[in-house]
N, C-alpha and C positions, 0 to 999 in steps of 0.2 A: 824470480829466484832461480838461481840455477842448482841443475841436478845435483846430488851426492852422485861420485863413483868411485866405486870401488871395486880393487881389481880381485881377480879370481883367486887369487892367494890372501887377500884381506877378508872374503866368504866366507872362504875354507874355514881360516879362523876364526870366525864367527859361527860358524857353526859347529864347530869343534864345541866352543865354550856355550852354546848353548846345550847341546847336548848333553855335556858334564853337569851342566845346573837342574836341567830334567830330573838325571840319574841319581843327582845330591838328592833332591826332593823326592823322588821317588822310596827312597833310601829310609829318610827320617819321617816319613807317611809309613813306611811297612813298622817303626818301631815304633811310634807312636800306638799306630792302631792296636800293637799287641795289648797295650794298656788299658785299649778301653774294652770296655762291656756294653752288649747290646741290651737295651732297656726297651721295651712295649710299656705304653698305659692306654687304660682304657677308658670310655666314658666315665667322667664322674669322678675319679680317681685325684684324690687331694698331692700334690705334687710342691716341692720347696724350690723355688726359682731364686738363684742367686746372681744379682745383678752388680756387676763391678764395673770402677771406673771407666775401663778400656771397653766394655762393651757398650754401656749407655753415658749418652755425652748430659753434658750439665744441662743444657738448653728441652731435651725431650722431656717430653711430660707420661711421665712415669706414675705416678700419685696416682693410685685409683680408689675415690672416695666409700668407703666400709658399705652406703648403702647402695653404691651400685654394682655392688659386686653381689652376683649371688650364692645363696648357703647351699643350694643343690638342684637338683635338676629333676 
């Protein structure tokens, strides 16, 4: 295989436009996080986990049977 080259003006450009894609994300990271709220839990602490499509896929095994879960600690 031979190299890629590319000359110091095709760089430049490339890192121009990386640069700008940082600063984008940098950008919609600062307004997002105003949104959120910081949350602590502590042992023990009953918690509602809400599991959507895009986070768990079809195939994981998600199902956790009632008595192997336990009521407390």
């Amino acid at each position: 295989m031979g190299k890629l080259k590319i000359s110091f003006k095709g760089y430049k450009r490339f890192k121009q436009v990386q640069e700008n894609l940082l600063q984008s994300v940098e950008k919609y990271k600062l307004a997002a996080d105003k949104k959120r709220r910081h949350l602590e839990f502590d042992v023990g602490d009953f918690v509602w986990a809400v599991l959507t499509k895009d986070r768990a896929s079809a195939t994981s095994n998600l199902v956790v049977e009632a008595d192997k879960m336990p009521l407390s600690q």
